[in-house]
C-alpha positions as a Python dict, from the first residue, in 0.01 Angstrom:
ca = {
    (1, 'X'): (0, 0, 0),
    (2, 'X'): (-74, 78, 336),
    (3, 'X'): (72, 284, 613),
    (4, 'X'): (257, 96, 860),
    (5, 'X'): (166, 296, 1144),
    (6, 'X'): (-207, 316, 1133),
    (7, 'X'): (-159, -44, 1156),
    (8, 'X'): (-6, -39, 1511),
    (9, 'X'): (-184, 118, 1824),
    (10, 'X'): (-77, 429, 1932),
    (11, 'X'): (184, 429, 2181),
    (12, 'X'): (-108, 571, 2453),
    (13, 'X'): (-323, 326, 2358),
    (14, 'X'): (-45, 43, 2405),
    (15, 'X'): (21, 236, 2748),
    (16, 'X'): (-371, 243, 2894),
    (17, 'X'): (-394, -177, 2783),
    (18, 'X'): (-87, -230, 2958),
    (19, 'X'): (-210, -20, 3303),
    (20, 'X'): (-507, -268, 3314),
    (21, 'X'): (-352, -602, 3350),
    (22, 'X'): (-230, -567, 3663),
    (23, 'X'): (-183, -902, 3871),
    (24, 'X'): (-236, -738, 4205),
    (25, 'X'): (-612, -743, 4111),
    (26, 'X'): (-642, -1067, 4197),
    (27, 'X'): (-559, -1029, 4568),
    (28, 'X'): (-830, -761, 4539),
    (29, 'X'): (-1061, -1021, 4358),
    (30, 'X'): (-1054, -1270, 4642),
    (31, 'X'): (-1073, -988, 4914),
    (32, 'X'): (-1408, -877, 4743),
    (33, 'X'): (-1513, -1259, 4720),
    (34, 'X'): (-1452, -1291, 5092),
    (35, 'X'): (-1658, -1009, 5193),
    (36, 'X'): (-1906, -1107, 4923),
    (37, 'X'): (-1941, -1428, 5118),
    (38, 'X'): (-1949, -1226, 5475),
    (39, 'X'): (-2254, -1004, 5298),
    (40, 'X'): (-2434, -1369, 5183),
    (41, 'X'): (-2396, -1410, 5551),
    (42, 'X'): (-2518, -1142, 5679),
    (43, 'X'): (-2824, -1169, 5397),
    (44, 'X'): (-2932, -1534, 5607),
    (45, 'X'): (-2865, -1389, 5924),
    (46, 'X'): (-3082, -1041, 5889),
    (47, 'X'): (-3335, -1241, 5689),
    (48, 'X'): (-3344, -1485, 6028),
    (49, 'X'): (-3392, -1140, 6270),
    (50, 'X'): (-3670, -1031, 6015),
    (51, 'X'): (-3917, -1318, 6071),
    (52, 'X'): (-4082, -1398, 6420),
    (53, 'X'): (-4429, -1571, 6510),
    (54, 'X'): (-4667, -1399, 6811),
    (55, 'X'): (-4867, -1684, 7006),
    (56, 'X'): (-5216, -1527, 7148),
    (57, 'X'): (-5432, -1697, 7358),
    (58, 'X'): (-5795, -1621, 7336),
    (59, 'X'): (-6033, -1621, 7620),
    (60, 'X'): (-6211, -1919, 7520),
    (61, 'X'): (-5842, -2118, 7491),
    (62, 'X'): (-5789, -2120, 7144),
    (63, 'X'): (-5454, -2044, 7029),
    (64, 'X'): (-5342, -1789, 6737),
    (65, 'X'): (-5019, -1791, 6595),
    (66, 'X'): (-4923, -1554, 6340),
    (67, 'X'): (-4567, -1476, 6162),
    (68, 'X'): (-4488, -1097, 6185),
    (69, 'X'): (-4240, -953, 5934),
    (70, 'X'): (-4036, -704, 6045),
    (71, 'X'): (-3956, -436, 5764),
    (72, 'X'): (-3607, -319, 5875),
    (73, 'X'): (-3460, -630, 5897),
    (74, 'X'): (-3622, -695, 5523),
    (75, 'X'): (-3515, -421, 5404),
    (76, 'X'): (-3095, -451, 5541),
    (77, 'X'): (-3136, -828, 5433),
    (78, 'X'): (-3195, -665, 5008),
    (79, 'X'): (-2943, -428, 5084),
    (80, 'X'): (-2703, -685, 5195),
    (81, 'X'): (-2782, -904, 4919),
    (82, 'X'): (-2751, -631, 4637),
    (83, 'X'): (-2375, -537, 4810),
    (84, 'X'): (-2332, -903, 4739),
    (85, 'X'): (-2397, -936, 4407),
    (86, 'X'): (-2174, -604, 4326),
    (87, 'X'): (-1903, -739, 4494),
    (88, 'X'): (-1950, -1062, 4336),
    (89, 'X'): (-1918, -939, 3942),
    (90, 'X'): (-1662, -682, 4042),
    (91, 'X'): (-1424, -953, 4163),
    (92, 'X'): (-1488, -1140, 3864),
    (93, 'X'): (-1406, -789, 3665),
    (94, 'X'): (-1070, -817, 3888),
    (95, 'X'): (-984, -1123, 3796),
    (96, 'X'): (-1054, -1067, 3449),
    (97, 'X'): (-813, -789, 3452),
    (98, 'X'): (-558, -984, 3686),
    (99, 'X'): (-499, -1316, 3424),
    (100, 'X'): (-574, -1124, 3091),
    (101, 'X'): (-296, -1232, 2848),
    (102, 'X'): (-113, -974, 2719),
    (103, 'X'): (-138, -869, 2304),
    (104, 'X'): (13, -1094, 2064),
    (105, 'X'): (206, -860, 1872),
    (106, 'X'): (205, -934, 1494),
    (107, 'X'): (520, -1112, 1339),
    (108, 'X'): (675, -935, 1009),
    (109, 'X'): (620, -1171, 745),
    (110, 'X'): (938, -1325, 626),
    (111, 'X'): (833, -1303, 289),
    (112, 'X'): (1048, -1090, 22),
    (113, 'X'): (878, -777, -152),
}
């Protein structure tokens, strides 16, 4: 025979489950997937600043080009990128948390004892 109530979750555990599932998280989800976009932007756009190409002339006419990488503009480009892959899984987190179905509570069996 077993005890009916270790079967069910304690009434704190019930509580903490139900404070997750909260469906305001998905207005945060698509706020963080907006500036997750903005920082994808801003990746391409730092990335674009970070690249540049020097023309020298020699004395005897010849023509050097070369690309110079600037490290600043390298380095804010990764940064932007990693903020936009954070941002990115924790608005999927959000809007795991925001549609989660709630428990399916177990029916009492109608059968007789």
């Amino acid at each position: 025979m077993t005890d009916a109530v270790s079967a069910t979750p304690s009434s704190s555990s019930r509580h903490a489950q139900d404070r997750l599932h909260q469906p305001f998280r998905l207005v945060v989800a698509a706020v963080e997937l907006v500036l997750a976009v903005v920082s994808g932007w801003a990746v391409t756009w730092c990335w674009g600043n970070a690249v540049g190409t020097m023309t020298i002339r020699a004395n005897d006419g010849a023509e050097l080009v070369s690309r110079v990488y600037e490290g600043d503009w390298i380095g804010l480009a990764f940064a932007c990128a990693a903020v936009a892959a954070l941002l990115t899984v924790d608005a999927a987190r959000q809007a795991v948390l925001g549609v989660r179905t709630r428990r399916w509570r177990r029916r009492r069996s109608s059968r007789p004892a």
